[in-house]
C-alpha positions, -999 to +999 in steps of 0.1 A: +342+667-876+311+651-870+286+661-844+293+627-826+328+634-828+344+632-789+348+671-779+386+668-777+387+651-815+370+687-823+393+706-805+426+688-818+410+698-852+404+730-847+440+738-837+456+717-870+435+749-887+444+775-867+443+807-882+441+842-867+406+844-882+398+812-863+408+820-827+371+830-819+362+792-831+383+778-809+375+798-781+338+786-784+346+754-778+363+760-741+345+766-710+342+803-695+369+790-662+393+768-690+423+765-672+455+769-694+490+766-689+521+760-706+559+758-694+557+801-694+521+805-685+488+797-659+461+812-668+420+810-657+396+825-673+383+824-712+395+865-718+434+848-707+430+819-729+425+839-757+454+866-756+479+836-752+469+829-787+462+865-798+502+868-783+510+839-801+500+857-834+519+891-823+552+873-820+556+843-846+553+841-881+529+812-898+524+795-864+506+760-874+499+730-852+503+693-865+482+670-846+499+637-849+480+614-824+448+616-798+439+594-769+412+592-749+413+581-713+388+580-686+391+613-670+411+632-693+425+633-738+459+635-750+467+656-782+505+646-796+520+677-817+541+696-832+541+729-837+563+752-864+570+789-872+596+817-868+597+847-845+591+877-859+616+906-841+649+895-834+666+867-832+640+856-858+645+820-846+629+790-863+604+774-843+599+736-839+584+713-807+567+686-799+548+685-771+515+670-756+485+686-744+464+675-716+427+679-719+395+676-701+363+678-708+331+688-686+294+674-691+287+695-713+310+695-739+337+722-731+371+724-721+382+728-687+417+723-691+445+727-714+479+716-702+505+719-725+537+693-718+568+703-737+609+712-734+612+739-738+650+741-724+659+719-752+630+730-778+636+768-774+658+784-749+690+763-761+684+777-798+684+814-784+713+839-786+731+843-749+704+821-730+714+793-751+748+795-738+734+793-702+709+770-710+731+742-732+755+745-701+726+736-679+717+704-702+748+692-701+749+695-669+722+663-668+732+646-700+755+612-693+790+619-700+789+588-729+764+608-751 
């Protein structure tokens, strides 16, 4: 990206290249108080930041981020995504979502914040052995009767 490129456009592109080798790159690019959180984690703090995706290399298999859209509001950026790989230990389940993040941006340049939006009911818990059984109930639960 070029050096004229909006901070999130350089963000978005340094999570579609993701690699474990490229953690530290990304991690450059966030402010030392970068708030993150996700629908399992809220974390402060550039040290936390990292071992979610130091975690997220641990546990999955060829995790890879497709940034499908950005857009840039007034106070905040919005990266559209997918994200795809397979858990490594048991059950060894496939992993697709989609999902938004949330970012802002400070004066100079870093990330603040990185809120991920995503189901994960539907996305991940429904696909697991015995909390899928308790979480497909719970869907249902909310689905209309018609569909």
């Amino acid at each position: 990206m070029s050096k004229s490129a909006h901070p999130a456009d350089t963000y978005a592109q340094a999570f579609a290249t993701l690699t474990p080798d490229s953690v530290d790159q990304l991690c450059d690019l966030v402010s030392e108080q970068i708030y993150f959180s996700d629908p399992f984690n809220q974390i402060t703090g550039k040290a936390g930041f990292r071992m979610v995706f130091d975690h997220m290399y641990t546990t999955c298999k060829d995790p890879a981020f497709d940034i499908t859209d950005i857009a840039h509001s007034q106070h905040a950026s919005y990266l559209r995504w997918r994200m795809t790989g397979k858990l490594k230990s048991w059950p060894h389940t496939e992993l697709d979502f989609t999902g938004m993040t949330e970012v802002r941006v400070a004066s100079d340049g870093l990330i603040t914040h990185h809120i991920d939006h995503w189901d994960s009911a539907s996305q991940l818990l429904q696909k697991l052995p015995i909390i899928g059984i308790v979480a497909r109930a719970i869907l249902r639960l909310f689905r209309l009767p018609s569909h």
